[in-house]
C-alpha positions as CSV (number, residue, x, y, z in Angstrom):
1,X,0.0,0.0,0.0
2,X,1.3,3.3,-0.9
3,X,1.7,5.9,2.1
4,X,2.4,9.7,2.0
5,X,5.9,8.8,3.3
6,X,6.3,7.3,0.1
7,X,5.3,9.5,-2.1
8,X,7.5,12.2,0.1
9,X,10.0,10.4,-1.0
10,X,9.6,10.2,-4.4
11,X,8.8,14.2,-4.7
12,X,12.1,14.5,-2.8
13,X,9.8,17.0,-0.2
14,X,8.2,16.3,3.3
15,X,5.2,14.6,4.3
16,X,3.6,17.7,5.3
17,X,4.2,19.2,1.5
18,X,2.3,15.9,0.1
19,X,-0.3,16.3,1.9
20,X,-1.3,19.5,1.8
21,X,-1.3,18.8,-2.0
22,X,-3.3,16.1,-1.9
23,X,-5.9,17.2,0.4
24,X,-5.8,20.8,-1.7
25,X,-4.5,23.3,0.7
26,X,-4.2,27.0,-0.2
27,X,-0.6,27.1,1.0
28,X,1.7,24.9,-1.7
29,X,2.2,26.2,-4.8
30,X,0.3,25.1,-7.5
31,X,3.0,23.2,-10.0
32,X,4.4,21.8,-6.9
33,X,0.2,20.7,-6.0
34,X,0.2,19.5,-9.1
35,X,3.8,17.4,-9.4
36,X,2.5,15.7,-6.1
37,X,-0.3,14.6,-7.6
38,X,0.5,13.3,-10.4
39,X,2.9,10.9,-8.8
40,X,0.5,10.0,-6.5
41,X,-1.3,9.1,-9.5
42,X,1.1,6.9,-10.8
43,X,2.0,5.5,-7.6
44,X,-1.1,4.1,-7.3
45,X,-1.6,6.1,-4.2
46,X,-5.5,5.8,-2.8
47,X,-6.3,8.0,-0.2
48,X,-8.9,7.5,2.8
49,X,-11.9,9.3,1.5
50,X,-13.9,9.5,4.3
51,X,-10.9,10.9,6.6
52,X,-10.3,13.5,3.3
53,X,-13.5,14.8,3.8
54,X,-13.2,15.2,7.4
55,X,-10.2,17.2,6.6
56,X,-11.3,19.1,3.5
57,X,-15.0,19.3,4.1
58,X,-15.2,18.5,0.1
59,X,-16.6,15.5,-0.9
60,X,-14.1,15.1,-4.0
61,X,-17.1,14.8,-6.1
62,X,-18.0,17.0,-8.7
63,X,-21.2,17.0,-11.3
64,X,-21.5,17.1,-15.0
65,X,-24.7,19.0,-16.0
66,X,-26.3,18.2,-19.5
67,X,-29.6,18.1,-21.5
68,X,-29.8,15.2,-23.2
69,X,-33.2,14.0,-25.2
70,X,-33.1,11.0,-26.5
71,X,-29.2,9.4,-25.4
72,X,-26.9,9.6,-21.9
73,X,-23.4,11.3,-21.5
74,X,-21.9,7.7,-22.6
75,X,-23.5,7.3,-25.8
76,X,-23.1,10.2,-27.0
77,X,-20.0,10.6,-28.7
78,X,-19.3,14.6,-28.3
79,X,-20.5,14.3,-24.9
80,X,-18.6,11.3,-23.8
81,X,-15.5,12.2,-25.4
82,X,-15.4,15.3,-23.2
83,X,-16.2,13.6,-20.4
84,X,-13.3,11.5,-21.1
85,X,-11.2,14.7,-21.0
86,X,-12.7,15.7,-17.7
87,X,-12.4,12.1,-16.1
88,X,-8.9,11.9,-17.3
89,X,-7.8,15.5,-15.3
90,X,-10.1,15.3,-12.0
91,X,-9.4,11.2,-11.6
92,X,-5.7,12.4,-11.7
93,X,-6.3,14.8,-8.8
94,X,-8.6,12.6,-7.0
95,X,-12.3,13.2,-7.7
96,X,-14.6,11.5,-8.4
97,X,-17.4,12.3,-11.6
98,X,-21.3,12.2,-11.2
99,X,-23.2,12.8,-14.6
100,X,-25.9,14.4,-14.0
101,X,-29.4,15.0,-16.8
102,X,-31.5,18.3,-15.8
103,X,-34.2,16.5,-17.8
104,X,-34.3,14.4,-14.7
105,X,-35.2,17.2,-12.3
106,X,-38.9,18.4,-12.5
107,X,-37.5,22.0,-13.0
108,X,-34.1,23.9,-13.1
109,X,-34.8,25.8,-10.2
110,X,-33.8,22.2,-7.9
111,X,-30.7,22.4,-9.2
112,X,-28.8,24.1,-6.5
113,X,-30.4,22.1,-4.0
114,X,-29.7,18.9,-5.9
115,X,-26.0,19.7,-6.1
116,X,-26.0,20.8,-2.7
117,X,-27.7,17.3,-1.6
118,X,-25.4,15.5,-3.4
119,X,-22.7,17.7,-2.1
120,X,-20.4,18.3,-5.1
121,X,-17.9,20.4,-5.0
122,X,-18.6,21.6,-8.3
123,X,-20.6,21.3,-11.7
124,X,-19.3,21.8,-15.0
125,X,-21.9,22.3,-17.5
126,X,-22.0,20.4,-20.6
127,X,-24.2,21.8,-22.9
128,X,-24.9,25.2,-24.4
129,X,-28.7,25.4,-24.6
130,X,-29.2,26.0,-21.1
131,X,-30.2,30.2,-20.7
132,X,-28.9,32.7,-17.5
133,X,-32.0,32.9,-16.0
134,X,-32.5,28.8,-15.9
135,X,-29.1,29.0,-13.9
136,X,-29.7,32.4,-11.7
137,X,-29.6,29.7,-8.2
138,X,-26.4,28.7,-9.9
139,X,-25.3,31.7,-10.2
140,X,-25.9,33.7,-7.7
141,X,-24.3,30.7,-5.3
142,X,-20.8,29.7,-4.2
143,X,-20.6,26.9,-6.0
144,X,-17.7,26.5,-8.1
145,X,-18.7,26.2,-12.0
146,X,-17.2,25.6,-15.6
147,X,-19.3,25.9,-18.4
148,X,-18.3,24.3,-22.4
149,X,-19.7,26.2,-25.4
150,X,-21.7,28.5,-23.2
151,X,-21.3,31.9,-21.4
152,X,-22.5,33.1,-18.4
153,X,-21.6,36.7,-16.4
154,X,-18.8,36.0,-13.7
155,X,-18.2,32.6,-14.2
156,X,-15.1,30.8,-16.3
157,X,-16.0,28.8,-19.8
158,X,-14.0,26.7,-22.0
159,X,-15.1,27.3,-25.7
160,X,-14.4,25.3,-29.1
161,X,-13.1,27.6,-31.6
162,X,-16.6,27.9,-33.9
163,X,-15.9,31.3,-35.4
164,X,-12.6,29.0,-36.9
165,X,-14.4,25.9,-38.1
166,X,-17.4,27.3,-39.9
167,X,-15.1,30.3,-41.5
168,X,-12.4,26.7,-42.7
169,X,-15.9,24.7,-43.8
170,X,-17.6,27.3,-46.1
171,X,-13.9,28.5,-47.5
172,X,-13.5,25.3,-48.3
173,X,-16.6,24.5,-50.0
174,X,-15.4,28.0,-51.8
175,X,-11.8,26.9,-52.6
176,X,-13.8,23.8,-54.5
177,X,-15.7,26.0,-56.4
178,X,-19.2,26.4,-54.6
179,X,-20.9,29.7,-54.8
180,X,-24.4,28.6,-53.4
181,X,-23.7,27.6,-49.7
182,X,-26.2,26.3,-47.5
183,X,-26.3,26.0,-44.0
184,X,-28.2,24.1,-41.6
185,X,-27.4,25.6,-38.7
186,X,-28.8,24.0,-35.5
187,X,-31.4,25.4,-32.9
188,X,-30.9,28.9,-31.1
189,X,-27.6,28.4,-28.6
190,X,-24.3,30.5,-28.0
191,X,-23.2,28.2,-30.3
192,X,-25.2,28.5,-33.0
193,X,-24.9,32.5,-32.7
194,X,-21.4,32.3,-33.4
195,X,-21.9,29.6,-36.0
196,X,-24.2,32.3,-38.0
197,X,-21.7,35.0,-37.3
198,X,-18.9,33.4,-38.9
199,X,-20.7,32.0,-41.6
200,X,-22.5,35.2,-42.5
201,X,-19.1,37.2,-42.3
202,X,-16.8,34.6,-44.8
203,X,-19.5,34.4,-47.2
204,X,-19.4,38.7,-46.8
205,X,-15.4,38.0,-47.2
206,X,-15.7,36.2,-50.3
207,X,-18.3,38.4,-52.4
208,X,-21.1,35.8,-51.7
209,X,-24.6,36.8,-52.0
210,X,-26.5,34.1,-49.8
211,X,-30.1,34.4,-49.7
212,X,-32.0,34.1,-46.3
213,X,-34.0,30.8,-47.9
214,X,-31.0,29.2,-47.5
215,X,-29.7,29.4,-43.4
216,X,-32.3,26.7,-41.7
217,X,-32.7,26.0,-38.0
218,X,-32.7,22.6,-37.4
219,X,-32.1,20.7,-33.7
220,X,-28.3,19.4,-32.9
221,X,-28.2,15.9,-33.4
222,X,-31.1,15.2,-35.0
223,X,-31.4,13.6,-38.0
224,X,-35.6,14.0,-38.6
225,X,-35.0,18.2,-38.5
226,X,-31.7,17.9,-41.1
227,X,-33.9,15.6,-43.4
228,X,-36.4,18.4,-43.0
229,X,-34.5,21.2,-43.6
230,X,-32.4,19.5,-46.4
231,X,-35.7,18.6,-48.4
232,X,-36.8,22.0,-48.4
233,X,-33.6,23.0,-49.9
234,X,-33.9,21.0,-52.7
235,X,-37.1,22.3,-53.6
236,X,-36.6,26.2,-53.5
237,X,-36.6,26.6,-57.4
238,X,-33.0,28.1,-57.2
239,X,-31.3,24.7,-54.7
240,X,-28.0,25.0,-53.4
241,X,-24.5,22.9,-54.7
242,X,-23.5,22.6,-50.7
243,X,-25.1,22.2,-47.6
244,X,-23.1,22.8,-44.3
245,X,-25.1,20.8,-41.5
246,X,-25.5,21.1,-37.9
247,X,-23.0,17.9,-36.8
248,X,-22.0,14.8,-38.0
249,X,-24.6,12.6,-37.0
250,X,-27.5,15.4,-38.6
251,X,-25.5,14.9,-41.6
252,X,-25.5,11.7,-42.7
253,X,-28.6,10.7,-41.1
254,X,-30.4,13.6,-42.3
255,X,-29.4,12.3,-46.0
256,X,-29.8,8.8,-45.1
257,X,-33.4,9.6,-44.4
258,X,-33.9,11.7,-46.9
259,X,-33.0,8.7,-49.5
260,X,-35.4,6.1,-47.7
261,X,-38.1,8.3,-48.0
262,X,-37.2,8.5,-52.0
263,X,-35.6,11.4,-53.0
264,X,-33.4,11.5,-55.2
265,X,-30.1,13.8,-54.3
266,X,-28.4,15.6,-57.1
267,X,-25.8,14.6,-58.5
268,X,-23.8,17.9,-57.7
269,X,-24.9,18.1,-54.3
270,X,-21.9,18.6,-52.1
271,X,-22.4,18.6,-48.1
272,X,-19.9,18.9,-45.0
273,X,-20.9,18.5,-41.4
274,X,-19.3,19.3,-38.0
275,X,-17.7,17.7,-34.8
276,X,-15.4,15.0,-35.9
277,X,-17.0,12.2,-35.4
278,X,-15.0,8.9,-35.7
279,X,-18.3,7.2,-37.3
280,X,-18.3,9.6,-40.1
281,X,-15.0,9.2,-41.4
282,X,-16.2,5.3,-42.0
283,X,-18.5,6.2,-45.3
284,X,-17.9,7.0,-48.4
285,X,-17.5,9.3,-49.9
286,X,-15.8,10.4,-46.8
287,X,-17.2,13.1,-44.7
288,X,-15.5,16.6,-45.1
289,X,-16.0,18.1,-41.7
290,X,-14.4,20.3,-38.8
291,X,-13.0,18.1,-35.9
292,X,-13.7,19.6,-32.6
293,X,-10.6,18.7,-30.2
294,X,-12.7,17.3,-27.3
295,X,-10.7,15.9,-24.9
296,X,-9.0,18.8,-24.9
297,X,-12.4,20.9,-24.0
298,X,-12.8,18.5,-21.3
299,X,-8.9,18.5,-20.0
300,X,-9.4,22.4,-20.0
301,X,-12.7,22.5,-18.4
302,X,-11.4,20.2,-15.2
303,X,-8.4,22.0,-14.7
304,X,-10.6,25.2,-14.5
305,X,-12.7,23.7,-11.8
306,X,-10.3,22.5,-9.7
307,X,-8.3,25.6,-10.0
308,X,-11.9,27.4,-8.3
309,X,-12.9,24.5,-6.2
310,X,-8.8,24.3,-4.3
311,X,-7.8,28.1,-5.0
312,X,-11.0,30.0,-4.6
313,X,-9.5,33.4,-3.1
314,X,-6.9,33.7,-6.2
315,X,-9.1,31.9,-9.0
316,X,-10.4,34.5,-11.5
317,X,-13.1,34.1,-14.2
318,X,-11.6,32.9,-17.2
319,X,-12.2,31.9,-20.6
320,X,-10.1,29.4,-22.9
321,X,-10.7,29.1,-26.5
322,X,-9.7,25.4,-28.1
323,X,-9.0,25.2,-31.9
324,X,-9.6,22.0,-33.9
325,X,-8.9,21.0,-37.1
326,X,-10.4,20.7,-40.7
327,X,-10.9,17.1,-42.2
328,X,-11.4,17.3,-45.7
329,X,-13.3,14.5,-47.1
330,X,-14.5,14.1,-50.7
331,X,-17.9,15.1,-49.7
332,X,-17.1,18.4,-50.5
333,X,-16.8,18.1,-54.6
334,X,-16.4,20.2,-57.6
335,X,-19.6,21.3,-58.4
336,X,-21.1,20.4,-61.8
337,X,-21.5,23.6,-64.3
């Protein structure tokens, strides 16, 4: 069994220094903190939980928020790839993860009390359709919170870089030469604000006339509204030569749907989606889309918490932005004359 003592001497510092690490004390420095614990880590040091949160008063728990529909955290493979990110950083440092669905509580307002009941030390919110005034309790409390691709006033976020990935999909679909972009742009989020924003302002860039007809709102991850939105492109009288979509999984189940039901795609339709997903890179043609780097959301959002949850006195506000990367597939194609 691994013992302080032993880590001590592996970090070549006293007993005292390892465990105020491990048990998050203000008065270590936060490299050394962190050293210390990642030893532990690999150590395979375990530490007595219930005496911890005798000593702490934390209950090394913390809560993932999210509002899911149809699927949980682990099926979801945006969601549960961030997650990994998360589990990955906090497991390191010796918390433990809850996932937690607001569509299981009868109203957002039991929120605070949930978390409180459940005694987390804090949440990190993983998904952007919740609004400020769902998450005043939240707000207005102590409790330590991250949000990922949302905002909220006073409290630190860790964004993907969406301005980046739309402006590298329809420049793309530009390069190949497109000049009659659609986009299917998901429901009303942060997110999709700064989708539209980006979108609206390359097309500007590049001398493209876009008419309103052709931005739809459509649901994230939900194939039924992309099949809906992508049929009624097809039949305005002047029909686009690329659809951007929502995400992956809108994208090609949208289409897939869209074939069942009969219809016949052209044969110079071109369309792209978003996210990355390892499933869309399996078809063919493959999928041109923008890979979000989410483990590295997650990684960034942990290390955010814990720096509020251990260091609340010094921890400010803040916000990181994390870039990703452009796949290009053949399913952006030359468009026929």
């Amino acid at each position: 069994m691994v013992t302080l003592k032993d880590i001590s001497a592996k970090c070549k510092c006293s007993v005292a220094t390892v465990s105020k690490a491990l048990n998050g004390m203000p008065d270590i420095g936060e490299e050394t903190a962190r050293h210390i614990r990642q030893v532990a880590t690999q150590m395979g040091y375990t530490p007595n939980a219930a005496a911890r949160t005798l000593k702490t008063n934390r209950s090394q728990t913390i809560g993932l928020l999210m509002c899911q529909r149809d699927e949980n955290i682990w099926t979801h493979d945006f969601f549960s790839r961030v997650a990994a990110g998360i589990q990955e950083v906090m497991e390191g440092s010796g918390y433990d993860v809850t996932p937690i669905n607001s569509l299981r509580l009868h109203t957002a307002g039991e929120l605070l009390q949930y978390c409180v009941y459940r005694r987390y030390d804090g949440i990190i919110i993983m998904s952007a359709g919740f609004r400020q005034e769902e998450m005043r309790e939240i707000l207005e409390s102590k409790l330590p919170m991250i949000s990922i691709e949302n905002t909220f006033p006073g409290r630190g976020a860790v964004l993907s870089d969406n301005m980046q990935g739309t402006g590298e999909l329809v420049r793309l679909a530009y390069e190949k030469g497109h000049r009659k972009i659609a986009f299917i742009h998901g429901e009303d989020t942060s997110v999709t604000r700064t989708r539209l924003q980006s979108f609206r302002a390359v097309c500007s860039e590049l001398e493209l006339s876009i008419p309103e007809a052709y931005l739809r709102p459509a649901l994230y991850h939900d194939r039924k509204s992309a099949a809906r939105e992508a049929k009624a492109l097809l039949a305005l009288e002047e029909t686009p030569t690329c659809i951007l979509f929502q995400d992956d999984y809108s994208c090609i189940g949208g289409l897939d749907l869209l074939r069942r039901d009969g219809v016949t795609l052209p044969e110079n339709l071109s369309y792209a989606g978003y996210d990355g997903i390892k499933l869309a890179q399996l078809f063919t043609p493959r999928l041109t889309t923008y890979r979000q780097d989410t483990e590295a959301l997650g990684r960034a959002a942990a290390e955010l918490l814990i720096e509020q949850i251990e260091s609340p006195r010094t921890a400010l506000p803040e916000q990181k932005l994390i870039s990703g990367s452009l796949l290009k597939g053949q399913s952006v194609d030359v468009p026929n004359p």
